[in-house]
Each structure stands twice: as structure tokens, then as C-alpha cells.
N, C-alpha and C positions, 0 to 999 in steps of 0.2 A: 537490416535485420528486422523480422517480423517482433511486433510488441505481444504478451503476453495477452489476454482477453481476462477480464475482469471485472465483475459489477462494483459501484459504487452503493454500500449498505446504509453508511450514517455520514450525514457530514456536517460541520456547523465553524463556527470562526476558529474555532479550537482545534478540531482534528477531522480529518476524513479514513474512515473505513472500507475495507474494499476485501472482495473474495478473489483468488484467482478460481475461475471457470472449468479451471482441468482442461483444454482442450490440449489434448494428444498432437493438435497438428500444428502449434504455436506454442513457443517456450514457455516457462512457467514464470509469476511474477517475479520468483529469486534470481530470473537466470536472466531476466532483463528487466532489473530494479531500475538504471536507468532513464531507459524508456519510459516504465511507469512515470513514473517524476514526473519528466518532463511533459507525456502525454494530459498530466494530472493541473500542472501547473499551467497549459493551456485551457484546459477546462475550464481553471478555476478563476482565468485570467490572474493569476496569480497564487501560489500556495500562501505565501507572507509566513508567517510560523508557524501555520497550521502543523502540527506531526499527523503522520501517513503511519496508518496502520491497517496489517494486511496479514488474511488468511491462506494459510498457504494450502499445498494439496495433502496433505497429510496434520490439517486441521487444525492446526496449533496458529496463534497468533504472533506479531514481528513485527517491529519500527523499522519503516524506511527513512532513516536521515536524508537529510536534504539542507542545503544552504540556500537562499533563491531559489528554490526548484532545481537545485543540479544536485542528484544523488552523491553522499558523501559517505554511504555506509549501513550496516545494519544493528541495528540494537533487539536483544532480547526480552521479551515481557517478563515480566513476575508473574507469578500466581494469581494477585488480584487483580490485573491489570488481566491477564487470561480470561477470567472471570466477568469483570466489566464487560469487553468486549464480546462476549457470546453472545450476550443481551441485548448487542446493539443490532 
């Protein structure tokens, strides 16, 4: 299964940022949060606890859970947490 395209915005030992791309001809990040992960955690040689957080195509911000780098689910941002992130 093709991986969603996505740039990497902010990353630091804390957390990494990411846009999905919109590309029409590859799933979006939500419809292969997996991939993402895993793709992410070979980047990073490792995610460790970093949380994954990611803009979707309809511009709103999203936690990729992840254990080890294996996708476990999604969490919802707050408001501030909305907010922080536009910035980054």
C-alpha cells in the first residue's frame, strides 16, 4: 500500500510535526497513519516517545499514537494545542 506524502514541519526530542501534502494520487496521512509511523520511526532511527502530530487535509491538527513506532491510534487536539501547532 502506497504511504501518504508528507513534509516534516518541527521536530525535536519532544515531538515531530508533519503536513499531509494533499497528493490526490496517494492516500492521505489518516488513511495510512501506519505507515506514517513506521516510515517516521525509520527517519528518526527511532521515534522513543517522541508524539507525532499532524495536519490533516482539511487543516485541522491530530496525535498519531504510536508505541515503539507501531501506530496505536488517534487522539484529538484541544484548542491550545490547535493553536501551538500552527505556529510551528
Amino acid at each position: 500500500m502506497p504511504i501518504a506524502s508528507y513534509t516534516i514541519t518541527a521536530q525535536n526530542d519532544m515531538y515531530v510535526v508533519i503536513i499531509d501534502n494533499n497528493d490526490h494520487e496517494r492516500p492521505s496521512v489518516t488513511n495510512s497513519a501506519a505507515a506514517v509511523i513506521s516510515d517516521l520511526n525509520v527517519k528518526f532511527g527511532g521515534l522513543g516517545t517522541r508524539r507525532v502530530f499532524y495536519r490533516d487535509t482539511i487543516r485541522r491538527y491530530d496525535e498519531l499514537k504510536h508505541q515503539g513506532g507501531v501506530f496505536t491510534g488517534f487522539a484529538v487536539c484541544s484548542a491550545a494545542q490547535q493553536e501551538f501547532l500552527q505556529n510551528q
